[in-house]
C-alpha positions as CSV (number, residue, x, y, z in Angstrom):
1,X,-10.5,-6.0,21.3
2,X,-9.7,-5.5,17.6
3,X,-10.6,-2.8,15.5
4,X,-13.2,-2.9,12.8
5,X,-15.3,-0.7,10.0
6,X,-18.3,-2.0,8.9
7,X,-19.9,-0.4,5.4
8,X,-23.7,-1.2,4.8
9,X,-25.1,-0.2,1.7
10,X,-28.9,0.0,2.7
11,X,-32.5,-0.2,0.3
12,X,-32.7,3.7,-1.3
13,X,-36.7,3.3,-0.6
14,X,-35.7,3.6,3.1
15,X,-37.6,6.9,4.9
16,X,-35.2,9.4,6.5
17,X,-36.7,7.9,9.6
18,X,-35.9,4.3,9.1
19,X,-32.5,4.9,8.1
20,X,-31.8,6.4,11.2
21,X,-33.5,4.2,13.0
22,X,-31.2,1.3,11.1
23,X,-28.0,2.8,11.9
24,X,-29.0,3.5,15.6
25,X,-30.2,0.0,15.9
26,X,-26.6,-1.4,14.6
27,X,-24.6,1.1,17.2
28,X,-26.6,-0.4,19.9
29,X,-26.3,-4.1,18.6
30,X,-22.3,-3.5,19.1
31,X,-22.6,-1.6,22.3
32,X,-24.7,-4.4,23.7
33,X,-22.5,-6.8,22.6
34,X,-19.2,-5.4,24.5
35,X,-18.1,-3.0,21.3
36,X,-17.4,0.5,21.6
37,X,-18.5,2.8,18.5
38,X,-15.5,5.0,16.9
39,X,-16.9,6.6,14.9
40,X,-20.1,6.3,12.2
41,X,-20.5,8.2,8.7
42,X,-23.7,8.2,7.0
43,X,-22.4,8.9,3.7
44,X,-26.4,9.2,2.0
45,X,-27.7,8.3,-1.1
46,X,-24.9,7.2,-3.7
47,X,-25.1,5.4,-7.4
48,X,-24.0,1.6,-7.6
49,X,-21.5,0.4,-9.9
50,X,-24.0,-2.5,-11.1
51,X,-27.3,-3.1,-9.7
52,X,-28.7,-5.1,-6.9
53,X,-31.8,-6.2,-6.8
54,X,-32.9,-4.1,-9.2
55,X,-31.9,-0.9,-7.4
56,X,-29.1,1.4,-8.8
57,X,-28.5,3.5,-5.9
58,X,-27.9,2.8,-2.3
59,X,-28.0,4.7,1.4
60,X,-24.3,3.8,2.5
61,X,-23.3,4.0,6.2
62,X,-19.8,3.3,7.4
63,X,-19.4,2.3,11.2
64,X,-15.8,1.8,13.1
65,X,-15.9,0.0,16.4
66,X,-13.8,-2.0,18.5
67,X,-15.6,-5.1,19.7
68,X,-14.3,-8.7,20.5
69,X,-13.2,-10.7,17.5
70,X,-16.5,-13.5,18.4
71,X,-18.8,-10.0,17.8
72,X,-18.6,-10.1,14.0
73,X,-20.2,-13.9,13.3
74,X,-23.5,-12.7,15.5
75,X,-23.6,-8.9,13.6
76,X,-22.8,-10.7,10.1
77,X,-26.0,-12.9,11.6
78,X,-28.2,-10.0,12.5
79,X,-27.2,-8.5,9.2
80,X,-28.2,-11.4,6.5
81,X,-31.7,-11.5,9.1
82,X,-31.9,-7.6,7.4
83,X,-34.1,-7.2,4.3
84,X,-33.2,-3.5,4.0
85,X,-29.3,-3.9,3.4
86,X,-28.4,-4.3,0.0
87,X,-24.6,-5.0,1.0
88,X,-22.0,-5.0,3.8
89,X,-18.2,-4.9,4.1
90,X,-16.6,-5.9,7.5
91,X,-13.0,-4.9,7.0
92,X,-10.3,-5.7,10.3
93,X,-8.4,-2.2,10.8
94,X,-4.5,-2.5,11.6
95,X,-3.1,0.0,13.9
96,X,-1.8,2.2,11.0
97,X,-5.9,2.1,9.2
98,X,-6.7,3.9,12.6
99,X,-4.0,6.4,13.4
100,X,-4.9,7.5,9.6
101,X,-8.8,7.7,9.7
102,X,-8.1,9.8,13.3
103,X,-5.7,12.0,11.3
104,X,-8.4,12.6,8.7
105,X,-11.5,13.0,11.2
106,X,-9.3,15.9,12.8
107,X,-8.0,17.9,9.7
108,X,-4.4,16.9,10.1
109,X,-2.8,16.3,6.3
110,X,-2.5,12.2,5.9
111,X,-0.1,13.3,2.9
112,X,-2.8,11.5,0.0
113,X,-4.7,14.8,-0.4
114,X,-4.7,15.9,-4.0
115,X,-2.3,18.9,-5.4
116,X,-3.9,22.1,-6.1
117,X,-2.6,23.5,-9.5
């Protein structure tokens, strides 16, 4: 089992509803599939650098699961089958990626928060 995180930028005409639905629908897909979810961040309604299909914002979700290194040809499938993402990033996590996003999900300093003045 390897470690993954997974950001999806989604269509901004999705209803609260169906963006919900979306993320719940991926979580299962990786359950179902012999992943376990880590963690999952919808980080809502966010400007794009450039556009994409005409669209210059985006609903972004970020997902980290463990799952078996076969998993991510059948999601990167179930993905492109998607008309309502815009964009996704599959990104491998090394051991170090996840001891730091568990340090930041429980408040502990990860020593790259800014200086107050």
């Amino acid at each position: 089992m390897n470690n993954y995180e997974l950001m999806v930028i989604f269509t901004p005409v999705l209803s609260e509803e169906d963006y919900k639905a979306a993320q719940k629908k991926y979580i299962a897909f990786v359950k179902d599939n012999g992943g376990t979810v880590t963690h999952d961040k919808p980080w809502g309604l966010k400007s794009l650098a450039y556009p994409i299909q005409k669209k210059t914002t985006g609903l972004y979700w970020v997902l980290e699961y463990s799952a078996p290194t076969d998993f991510n040809e059948k999601l990167n499938i179930q993905i492109l089958r998607d008309e309502n993402i815009l964009r996704f990033m599959p990104t491998k996590l090394d051991k170090y990626a996840v001891e730091y996003n568990n340090r930041k999900r429980s408040g502990v300093p990860t020593g790259t928060e800014k200086l107050e003045a």
